[in-house]
mmCIF file of the N, C-alpha and C atoms, coordinates in Angstrom:
data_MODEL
# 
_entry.id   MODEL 
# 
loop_
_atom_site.group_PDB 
_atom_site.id 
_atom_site.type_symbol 
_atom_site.label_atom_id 
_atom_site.label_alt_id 
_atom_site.label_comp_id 
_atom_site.label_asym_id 
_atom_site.label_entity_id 
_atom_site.label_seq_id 
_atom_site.pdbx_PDB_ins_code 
_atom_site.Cartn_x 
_atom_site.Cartn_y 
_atom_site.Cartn_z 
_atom_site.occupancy 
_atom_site.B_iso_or_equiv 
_atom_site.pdbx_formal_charge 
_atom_site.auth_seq_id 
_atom_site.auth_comp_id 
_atom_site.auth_asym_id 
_atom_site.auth_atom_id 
_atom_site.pdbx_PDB_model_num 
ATOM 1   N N  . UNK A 1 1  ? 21.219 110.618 -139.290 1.00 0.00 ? 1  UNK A N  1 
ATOM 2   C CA . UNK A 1 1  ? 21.745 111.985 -139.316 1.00 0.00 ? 1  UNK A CA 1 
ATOM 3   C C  . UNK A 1 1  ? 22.518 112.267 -140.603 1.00 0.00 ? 1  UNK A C  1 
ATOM 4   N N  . UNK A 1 2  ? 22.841 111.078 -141.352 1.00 0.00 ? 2  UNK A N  1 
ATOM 5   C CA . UNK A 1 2  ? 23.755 111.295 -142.185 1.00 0.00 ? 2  UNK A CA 1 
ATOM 6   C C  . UNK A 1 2  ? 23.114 111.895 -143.454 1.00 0.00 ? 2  UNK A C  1 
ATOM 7   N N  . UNK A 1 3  ? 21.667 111.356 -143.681 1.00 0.00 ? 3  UNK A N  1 
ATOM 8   C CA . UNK A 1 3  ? 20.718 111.292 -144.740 1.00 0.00 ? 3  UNK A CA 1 
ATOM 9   C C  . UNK A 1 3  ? 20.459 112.944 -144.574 1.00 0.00 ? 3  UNK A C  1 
ATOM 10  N N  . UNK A 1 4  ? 20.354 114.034 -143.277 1.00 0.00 ? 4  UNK A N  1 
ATOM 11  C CA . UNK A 1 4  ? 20.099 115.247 -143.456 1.00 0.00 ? 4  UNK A CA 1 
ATOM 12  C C  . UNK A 1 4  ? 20.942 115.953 -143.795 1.00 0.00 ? 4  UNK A C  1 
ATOM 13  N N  . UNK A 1 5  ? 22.445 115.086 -143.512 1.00 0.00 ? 5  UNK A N  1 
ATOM 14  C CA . UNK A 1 5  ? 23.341 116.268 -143.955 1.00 0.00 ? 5  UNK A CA 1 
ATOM 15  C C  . UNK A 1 5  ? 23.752 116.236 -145.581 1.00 0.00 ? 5  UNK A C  1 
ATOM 16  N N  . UNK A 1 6  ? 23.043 115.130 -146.254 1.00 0.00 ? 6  UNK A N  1 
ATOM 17  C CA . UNK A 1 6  ? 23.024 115.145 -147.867 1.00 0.00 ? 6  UNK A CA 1 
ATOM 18  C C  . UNK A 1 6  ? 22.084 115.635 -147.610 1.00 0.00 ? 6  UNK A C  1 
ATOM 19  N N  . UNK A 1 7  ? 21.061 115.730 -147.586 1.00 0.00 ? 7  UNK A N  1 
ATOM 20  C CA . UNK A 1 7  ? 19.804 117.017 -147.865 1.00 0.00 ? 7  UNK A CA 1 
ATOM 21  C C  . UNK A 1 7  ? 20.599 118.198 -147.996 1.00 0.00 ? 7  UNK A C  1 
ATOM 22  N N  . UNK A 1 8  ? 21.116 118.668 -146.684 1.00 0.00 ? 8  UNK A N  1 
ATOM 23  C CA . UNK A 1 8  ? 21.559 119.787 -146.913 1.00 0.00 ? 8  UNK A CA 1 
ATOM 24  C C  . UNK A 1 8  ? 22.654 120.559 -147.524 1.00 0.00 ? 8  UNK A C  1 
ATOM 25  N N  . UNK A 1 9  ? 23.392 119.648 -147.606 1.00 0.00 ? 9  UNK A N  1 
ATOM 26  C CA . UNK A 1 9  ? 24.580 119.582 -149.019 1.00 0.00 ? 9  UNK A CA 1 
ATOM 27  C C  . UNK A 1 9  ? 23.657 119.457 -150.328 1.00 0.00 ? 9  UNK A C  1 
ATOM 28  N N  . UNK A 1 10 ? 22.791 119.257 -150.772 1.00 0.00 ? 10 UNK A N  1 
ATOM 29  C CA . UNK A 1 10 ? 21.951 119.197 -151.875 1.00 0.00 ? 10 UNK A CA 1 
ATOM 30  C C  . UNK A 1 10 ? 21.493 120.544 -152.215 1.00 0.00 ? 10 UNK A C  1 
ATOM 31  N N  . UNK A 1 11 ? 20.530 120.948 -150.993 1.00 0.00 ? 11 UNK A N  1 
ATOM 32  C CA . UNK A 1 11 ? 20.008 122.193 -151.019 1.00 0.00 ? 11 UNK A CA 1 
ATOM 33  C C  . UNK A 1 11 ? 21.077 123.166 -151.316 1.00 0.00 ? 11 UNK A C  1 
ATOM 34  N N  . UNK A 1 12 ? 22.012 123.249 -150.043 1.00 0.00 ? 12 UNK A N  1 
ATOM 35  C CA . UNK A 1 12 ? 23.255 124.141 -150.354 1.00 0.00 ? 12 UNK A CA 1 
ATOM 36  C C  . UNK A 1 12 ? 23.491 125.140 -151.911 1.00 0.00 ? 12 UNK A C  1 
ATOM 37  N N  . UNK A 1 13 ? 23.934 123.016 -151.939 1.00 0.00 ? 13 UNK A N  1 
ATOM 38  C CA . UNK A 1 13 ? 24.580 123.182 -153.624 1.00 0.00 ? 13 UNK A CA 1 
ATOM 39  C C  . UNK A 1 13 ? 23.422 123.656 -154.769 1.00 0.00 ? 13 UNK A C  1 
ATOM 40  N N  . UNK A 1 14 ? 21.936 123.485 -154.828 1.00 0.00 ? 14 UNK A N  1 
ATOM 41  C CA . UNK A 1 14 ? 20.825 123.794 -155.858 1.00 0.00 ? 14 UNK A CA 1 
ATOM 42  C C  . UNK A 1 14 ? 20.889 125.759 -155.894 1.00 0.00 ? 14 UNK A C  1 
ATOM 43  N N  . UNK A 1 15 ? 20.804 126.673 -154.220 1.00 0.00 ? 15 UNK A N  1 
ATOM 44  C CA . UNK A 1 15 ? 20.695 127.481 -154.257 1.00 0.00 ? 15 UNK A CA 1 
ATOM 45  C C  . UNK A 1 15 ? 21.974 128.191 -154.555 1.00 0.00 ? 15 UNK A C  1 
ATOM 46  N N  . UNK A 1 16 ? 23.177 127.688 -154.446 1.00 0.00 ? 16 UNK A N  1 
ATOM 47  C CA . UNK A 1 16 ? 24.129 128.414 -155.153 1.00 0.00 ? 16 UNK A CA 1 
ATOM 48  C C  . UNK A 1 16 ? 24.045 128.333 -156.800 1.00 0.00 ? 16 UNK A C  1 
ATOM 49  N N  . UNK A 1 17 ? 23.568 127.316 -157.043 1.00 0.00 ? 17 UNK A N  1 
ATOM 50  C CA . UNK A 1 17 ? 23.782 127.377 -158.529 1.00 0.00 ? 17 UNK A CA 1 
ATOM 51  C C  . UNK A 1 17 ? 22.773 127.750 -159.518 1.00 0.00 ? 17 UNK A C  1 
ATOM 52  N N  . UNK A 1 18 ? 21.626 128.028 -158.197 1.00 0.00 ? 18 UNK A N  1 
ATOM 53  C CA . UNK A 1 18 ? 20.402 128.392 -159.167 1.00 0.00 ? 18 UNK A CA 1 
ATOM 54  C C  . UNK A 1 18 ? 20.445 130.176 -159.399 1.00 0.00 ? 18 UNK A C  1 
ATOM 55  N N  . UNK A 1 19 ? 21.538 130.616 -157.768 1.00 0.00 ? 19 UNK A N  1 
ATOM 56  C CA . UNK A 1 19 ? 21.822 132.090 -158.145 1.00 0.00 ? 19 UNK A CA 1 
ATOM 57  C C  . UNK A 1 19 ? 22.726 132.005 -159.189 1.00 0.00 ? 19 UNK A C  1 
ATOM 58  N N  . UNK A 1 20 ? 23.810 131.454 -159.210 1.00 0.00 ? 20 UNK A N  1 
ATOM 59  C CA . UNK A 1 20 ? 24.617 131.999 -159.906 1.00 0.00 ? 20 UNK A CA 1 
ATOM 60  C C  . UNK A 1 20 ? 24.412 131.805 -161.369 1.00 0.00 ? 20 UNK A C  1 
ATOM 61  N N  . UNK A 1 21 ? 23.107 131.013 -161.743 1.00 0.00 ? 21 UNK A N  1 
ATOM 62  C CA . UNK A 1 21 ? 23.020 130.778 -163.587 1.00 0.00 ? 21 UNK A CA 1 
ATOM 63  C C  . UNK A 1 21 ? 21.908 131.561 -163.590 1.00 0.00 ? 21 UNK A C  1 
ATOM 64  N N  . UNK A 1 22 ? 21.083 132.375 -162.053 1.00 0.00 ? 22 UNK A N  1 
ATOM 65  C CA . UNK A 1 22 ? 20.267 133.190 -162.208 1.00 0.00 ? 22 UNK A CA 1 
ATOM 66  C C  . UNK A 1 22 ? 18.930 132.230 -163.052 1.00 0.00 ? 22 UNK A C  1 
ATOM 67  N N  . UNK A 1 23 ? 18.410 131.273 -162.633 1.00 0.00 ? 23 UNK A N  1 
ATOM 68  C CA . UNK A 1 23 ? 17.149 130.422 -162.708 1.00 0.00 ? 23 UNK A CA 1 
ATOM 69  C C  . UNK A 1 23 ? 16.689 130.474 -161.471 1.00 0.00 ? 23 UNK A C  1 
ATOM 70  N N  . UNK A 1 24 ? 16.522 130.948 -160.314 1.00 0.00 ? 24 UNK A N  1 
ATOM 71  C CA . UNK A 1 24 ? 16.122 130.852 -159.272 1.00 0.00 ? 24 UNK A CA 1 
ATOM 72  C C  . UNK A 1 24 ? 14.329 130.802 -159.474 1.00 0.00 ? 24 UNK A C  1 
ATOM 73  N N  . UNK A 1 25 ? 13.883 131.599 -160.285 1.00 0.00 ? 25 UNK A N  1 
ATOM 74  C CA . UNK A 1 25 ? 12.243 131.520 -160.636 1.00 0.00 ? 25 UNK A CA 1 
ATOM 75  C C  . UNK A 1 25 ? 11.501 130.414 -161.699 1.00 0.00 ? 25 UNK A C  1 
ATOM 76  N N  . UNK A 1 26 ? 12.669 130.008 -162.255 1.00 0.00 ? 26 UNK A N  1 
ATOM 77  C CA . UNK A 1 26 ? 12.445 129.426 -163.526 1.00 0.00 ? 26 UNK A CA 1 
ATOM 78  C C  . UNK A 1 26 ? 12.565 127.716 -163.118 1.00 0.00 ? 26 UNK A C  1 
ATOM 79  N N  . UNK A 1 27 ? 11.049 127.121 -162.977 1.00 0.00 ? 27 UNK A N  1 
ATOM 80  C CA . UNK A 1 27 ? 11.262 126.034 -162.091 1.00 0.00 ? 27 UNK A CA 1 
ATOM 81  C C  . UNK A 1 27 ? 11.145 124.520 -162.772 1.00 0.00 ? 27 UNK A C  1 
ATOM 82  N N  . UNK A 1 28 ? 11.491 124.817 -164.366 1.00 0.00 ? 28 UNK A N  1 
ATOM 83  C CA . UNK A 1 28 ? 12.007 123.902 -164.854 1.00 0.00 ? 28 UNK A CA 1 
ATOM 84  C C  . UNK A 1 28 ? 13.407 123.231 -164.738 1.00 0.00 ? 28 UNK A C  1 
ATOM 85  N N  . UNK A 1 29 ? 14.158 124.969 -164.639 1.00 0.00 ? 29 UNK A N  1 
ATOM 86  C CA . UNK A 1 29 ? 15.492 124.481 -164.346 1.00 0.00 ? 29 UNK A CA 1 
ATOM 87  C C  . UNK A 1 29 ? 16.185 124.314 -163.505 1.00 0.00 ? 29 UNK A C  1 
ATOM 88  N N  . UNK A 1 30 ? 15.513 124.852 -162.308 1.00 0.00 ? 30 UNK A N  1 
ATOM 89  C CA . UNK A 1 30 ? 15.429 124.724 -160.858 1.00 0.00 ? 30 UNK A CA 1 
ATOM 90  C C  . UNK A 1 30 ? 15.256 122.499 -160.687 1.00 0.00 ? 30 UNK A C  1 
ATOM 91  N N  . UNK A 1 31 ? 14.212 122.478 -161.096 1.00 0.00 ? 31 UNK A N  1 
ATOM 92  C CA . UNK A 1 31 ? 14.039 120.870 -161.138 1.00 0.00 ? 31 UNK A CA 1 
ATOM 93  C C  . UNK A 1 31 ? 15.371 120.552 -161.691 1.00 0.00 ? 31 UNK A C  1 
ATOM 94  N N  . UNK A 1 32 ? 15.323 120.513 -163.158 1.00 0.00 ? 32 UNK A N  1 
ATOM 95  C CA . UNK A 1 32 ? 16.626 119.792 -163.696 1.00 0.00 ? 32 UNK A CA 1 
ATOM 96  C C  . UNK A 1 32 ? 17.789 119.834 -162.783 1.00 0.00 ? 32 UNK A C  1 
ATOM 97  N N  . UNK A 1 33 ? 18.173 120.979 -162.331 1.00 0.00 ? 33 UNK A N  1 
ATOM 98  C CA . UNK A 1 33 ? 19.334 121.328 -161.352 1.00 0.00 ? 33 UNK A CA 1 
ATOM 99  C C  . UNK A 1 33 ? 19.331 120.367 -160.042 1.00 0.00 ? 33 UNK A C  1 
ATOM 100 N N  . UNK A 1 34 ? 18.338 120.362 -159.598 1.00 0.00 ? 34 UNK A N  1 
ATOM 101 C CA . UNK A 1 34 ? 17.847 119.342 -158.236 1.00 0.00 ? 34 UNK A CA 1 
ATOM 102 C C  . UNK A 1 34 ? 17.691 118.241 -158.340 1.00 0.00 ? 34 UNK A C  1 
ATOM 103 N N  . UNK A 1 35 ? 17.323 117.567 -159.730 1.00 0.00 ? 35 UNK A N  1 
ATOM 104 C CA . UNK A 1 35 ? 17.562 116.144 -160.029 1.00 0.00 ? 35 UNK A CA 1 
ATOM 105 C C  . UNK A 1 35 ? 19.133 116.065 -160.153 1.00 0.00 ? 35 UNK A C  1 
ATOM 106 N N  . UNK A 1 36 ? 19.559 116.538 -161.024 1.00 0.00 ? 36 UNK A N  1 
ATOM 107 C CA . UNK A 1 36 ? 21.653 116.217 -160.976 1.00 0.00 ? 36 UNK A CA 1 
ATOM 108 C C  . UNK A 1 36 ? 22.073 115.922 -159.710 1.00 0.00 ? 36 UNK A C  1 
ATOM 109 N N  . UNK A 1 37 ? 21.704 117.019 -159.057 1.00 0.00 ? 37 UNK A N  1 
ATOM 110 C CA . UNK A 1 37 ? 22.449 117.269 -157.737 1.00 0.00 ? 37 UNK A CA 1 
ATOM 111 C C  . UNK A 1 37 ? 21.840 115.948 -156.836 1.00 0.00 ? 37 UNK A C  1 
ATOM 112 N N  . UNK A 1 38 ? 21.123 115.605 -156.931 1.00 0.00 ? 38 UNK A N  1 
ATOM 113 C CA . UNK A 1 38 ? 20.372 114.361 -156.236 1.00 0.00 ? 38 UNK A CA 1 
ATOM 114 C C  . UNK A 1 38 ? 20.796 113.214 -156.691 1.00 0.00 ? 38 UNK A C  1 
ATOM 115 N N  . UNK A 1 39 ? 21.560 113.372 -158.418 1.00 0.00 ? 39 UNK A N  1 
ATOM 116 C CA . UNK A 1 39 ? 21.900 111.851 -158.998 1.00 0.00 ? 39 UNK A CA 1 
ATOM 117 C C  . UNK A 1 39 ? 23.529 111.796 -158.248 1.00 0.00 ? 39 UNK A C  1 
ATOM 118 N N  . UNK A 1 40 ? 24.153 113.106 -158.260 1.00 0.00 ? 40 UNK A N  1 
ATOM 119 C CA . UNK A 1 40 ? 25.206 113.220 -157.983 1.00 0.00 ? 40 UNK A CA 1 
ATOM 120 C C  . UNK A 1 40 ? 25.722 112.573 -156.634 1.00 0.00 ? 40 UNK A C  1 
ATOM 121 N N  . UNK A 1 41 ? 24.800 112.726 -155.634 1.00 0.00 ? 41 UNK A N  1 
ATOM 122 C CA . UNK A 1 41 ? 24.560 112.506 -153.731 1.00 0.00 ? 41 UNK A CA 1 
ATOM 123 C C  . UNK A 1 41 ? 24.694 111.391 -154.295 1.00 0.00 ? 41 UNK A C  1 
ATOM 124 N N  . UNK A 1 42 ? 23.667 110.656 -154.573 1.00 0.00 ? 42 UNK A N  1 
ATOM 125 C CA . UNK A 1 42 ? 23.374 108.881 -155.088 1.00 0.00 ? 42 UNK A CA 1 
ATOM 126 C C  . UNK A 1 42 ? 25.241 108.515 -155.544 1.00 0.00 ? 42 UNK A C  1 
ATOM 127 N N  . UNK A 1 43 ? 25.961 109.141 -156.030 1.00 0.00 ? 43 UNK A N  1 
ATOM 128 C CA . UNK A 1 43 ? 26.882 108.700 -157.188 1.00 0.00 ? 43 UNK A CA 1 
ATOM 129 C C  . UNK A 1 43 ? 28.111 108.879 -155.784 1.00 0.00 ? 43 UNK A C  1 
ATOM 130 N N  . UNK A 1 44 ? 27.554 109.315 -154.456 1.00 0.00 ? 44 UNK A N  1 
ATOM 131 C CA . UNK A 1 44 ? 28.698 109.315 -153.464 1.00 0.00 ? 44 UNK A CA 1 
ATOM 132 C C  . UNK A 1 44 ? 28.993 110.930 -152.841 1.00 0.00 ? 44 UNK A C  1 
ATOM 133 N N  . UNK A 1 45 ? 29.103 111.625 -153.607 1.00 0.00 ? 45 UNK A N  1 
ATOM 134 C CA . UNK A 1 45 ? 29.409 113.127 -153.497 1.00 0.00 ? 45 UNK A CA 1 
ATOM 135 C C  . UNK A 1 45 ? 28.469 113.899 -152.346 1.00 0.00 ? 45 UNK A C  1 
ATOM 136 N N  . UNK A 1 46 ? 29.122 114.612 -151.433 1.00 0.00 ? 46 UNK A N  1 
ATOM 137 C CA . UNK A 1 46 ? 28.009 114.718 -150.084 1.00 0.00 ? 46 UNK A CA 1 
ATOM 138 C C  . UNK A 1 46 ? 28.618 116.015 -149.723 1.00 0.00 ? 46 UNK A C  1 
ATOM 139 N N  . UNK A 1 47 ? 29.415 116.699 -150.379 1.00 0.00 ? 47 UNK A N  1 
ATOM 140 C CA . UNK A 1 47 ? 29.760 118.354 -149.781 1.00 0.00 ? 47 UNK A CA 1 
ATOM 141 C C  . UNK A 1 47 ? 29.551 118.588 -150.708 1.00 0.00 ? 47 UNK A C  1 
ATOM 142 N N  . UNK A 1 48 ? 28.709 119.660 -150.252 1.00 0.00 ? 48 UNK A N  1 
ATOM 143 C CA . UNK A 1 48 ? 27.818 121.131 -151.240 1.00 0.00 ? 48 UNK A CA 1 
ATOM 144 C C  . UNK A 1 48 ? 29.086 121.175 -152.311 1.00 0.00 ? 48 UNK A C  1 
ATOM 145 N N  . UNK A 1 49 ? 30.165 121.890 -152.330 1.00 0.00 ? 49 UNK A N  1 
ATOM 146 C CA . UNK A 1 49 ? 31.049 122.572 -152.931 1.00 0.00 ? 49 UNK A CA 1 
ATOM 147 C C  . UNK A 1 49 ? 31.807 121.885 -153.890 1.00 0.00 ? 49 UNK A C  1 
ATOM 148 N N  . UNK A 1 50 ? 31.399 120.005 -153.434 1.00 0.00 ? 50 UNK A N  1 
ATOM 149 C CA . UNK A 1 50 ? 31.921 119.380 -154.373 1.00 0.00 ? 50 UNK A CA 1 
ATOM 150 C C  . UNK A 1 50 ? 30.591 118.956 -155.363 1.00 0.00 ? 50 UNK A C  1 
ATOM 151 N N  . UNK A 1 51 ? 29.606 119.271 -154.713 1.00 0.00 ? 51 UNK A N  1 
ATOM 152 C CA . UNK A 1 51 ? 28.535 118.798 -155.792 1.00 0.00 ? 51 UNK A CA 1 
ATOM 153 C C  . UNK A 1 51 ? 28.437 119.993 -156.583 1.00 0.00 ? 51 UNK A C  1 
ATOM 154 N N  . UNK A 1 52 ? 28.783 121.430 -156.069 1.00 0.00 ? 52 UNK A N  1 
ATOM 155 C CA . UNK A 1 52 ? 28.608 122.536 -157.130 1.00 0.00 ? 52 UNK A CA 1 
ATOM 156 C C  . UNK A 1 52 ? 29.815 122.268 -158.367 1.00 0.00 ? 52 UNK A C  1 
ATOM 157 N N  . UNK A 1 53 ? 31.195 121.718 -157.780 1.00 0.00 ? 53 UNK A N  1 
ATOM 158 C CA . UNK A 1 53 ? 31.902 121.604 -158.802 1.00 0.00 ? 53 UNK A CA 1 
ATOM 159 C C  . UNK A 1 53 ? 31.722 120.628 -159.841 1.00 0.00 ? 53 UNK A C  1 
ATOM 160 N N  . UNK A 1 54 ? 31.033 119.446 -159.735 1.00 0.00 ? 54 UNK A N  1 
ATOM 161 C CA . UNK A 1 54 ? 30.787 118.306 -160.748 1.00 0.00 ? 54 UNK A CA 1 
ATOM 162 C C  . UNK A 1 54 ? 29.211 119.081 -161.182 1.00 0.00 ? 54 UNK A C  1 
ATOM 163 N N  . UNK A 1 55 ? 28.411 119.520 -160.831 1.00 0.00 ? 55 UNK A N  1 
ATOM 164 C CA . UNK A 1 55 ? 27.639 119.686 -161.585 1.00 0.00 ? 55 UNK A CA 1 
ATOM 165 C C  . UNK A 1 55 ? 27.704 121.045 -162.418 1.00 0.00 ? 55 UNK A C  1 
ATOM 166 N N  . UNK A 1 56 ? 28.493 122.442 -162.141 1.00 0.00 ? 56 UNK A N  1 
ATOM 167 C CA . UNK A 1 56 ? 28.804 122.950 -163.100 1.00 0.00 ? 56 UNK A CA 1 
ATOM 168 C C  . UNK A 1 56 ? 29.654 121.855 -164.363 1.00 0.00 ? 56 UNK A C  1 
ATOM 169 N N  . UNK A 1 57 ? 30.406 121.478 -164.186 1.00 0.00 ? 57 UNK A N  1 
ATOM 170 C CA . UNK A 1 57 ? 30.865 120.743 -165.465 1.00 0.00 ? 57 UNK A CA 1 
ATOM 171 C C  . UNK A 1 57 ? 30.346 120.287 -165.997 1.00 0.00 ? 57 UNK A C  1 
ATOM 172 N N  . UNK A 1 58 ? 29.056 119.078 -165.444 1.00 0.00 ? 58 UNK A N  1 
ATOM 173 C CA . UNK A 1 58 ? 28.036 118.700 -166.544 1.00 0.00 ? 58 UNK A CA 1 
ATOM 174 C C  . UNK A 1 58 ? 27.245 119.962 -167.178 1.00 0.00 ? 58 UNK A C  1 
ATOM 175 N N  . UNK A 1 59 ? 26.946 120.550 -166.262 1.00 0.00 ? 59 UNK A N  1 
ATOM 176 C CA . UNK A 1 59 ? 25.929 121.547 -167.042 1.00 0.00 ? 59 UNK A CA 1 
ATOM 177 C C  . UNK A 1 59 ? 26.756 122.365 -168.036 1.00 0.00 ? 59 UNK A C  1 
ATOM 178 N N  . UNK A 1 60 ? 28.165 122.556 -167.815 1.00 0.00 ? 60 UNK A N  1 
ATOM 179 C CA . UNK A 1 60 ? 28.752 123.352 -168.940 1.00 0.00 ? 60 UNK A CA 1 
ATOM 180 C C  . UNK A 1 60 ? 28.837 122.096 -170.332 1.00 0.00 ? 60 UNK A C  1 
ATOM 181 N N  . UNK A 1 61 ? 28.916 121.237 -169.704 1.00 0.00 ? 61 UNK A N  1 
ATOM 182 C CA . UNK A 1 61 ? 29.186 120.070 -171.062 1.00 0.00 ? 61 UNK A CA 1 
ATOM 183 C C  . UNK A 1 61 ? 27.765 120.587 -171.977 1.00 0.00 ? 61 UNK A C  1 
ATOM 184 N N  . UNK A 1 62 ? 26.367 119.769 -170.849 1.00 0.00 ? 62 UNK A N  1 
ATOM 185 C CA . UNK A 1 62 ? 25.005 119.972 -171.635 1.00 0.00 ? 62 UNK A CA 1 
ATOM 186 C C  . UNK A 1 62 ? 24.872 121.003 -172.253 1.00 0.00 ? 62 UNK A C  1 
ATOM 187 N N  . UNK A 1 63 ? 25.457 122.623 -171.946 1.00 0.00 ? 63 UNK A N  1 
ATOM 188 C CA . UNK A 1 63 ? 25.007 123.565 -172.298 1.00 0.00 ? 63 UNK A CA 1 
ATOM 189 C C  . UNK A 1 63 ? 25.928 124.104 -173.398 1.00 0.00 ? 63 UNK A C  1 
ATOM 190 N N  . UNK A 1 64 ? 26.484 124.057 -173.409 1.00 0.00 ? 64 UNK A N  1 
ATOM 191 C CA . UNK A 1 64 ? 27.588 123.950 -174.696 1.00 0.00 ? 64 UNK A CA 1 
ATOM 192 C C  . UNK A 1 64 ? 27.491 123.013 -176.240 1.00 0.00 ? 64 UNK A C  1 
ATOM 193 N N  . UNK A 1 65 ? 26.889 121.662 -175.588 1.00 0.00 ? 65 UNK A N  1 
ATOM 194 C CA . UNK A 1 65 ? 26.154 120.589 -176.576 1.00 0.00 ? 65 UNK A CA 1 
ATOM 195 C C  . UNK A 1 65 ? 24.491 121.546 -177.266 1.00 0.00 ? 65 UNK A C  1 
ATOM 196 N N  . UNK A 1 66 ? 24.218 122.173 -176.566 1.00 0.00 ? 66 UNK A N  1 
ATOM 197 C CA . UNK A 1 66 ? 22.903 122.741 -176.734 1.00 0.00 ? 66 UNK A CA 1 
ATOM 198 C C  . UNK A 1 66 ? 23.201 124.116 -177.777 1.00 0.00 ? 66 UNK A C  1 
ATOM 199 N N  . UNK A 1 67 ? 24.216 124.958 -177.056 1.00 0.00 ? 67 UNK A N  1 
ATOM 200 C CA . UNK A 1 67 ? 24.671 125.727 -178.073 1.00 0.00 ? 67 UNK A CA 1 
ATOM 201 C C  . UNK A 1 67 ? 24.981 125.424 -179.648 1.00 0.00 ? 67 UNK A C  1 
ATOM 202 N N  . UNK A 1 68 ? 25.781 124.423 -179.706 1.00 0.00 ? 68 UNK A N  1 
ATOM 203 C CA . UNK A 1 68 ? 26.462 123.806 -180.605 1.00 0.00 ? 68 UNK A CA 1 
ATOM 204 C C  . UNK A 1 68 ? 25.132 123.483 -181.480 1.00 0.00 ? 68 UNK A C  1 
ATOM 205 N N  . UNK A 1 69 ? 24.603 122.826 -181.119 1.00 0.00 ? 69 UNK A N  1 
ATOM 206 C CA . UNK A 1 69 ? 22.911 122.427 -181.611 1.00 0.00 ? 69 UNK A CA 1 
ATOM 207 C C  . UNK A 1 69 ? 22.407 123.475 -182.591 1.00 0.00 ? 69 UNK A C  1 
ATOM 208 N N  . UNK A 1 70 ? 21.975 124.740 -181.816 1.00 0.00 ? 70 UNK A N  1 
ATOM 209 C CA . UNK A 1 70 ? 21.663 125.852 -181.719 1.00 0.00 ? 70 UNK A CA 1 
ATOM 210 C C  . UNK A 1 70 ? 22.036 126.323 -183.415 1.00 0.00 ? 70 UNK A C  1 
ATOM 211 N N  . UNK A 1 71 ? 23.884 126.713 -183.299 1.00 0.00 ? 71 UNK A N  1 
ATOM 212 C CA . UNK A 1 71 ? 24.286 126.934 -184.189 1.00 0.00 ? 71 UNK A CA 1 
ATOM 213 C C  . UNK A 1 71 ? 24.008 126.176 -185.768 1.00 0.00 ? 71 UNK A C  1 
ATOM 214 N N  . UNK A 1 72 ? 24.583 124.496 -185.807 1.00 0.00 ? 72 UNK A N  1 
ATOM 215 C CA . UNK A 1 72 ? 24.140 124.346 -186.413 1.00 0.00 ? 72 UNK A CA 1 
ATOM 216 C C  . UNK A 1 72 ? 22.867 124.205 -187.446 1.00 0.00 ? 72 UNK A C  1 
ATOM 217 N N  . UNK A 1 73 ? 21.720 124.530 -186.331 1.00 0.00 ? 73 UNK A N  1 
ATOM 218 C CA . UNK A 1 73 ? 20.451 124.433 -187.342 1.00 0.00 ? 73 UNK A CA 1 
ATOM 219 C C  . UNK A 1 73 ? 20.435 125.738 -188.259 1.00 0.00 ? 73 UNK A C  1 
# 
């Protein structure tokens, strides 16, 4: 029983964050988003709200590194 309720803390956490960065169609990043959140479960983390909070931070890290990128070229 325990294994569905990380499923669903997974899911939870993918569809909040796929609305709120607005990728919900875009199913590259939909994946990327669902792998984190899946490395994250693995790493211990099992409530939605705490997996939305560690994985916004990575993704603000990655996406900020990407910007930065961006600029310099």
């Amino acid at each position: 029983m325990q294994e569905w309720s990380n499923v669903s803390a997974v899911n939870a956490a993918l569809k909040s964050l796929c609305r709120e960065l607005g990728v919900e169609r875009d199913r590259q990043s939909v994946l990327q988003i669902a792998t984190l959140l899946m490395r994250l479960s693995k790493e211990g983390l099992r409530d939605a709200e705490d997996l939305v909070k560690s994985a916004r931070t990575q993704l603000g890290i990655s996406f900020n590194h990407q910007e930065t990128n961006a600029v310099d070229e």
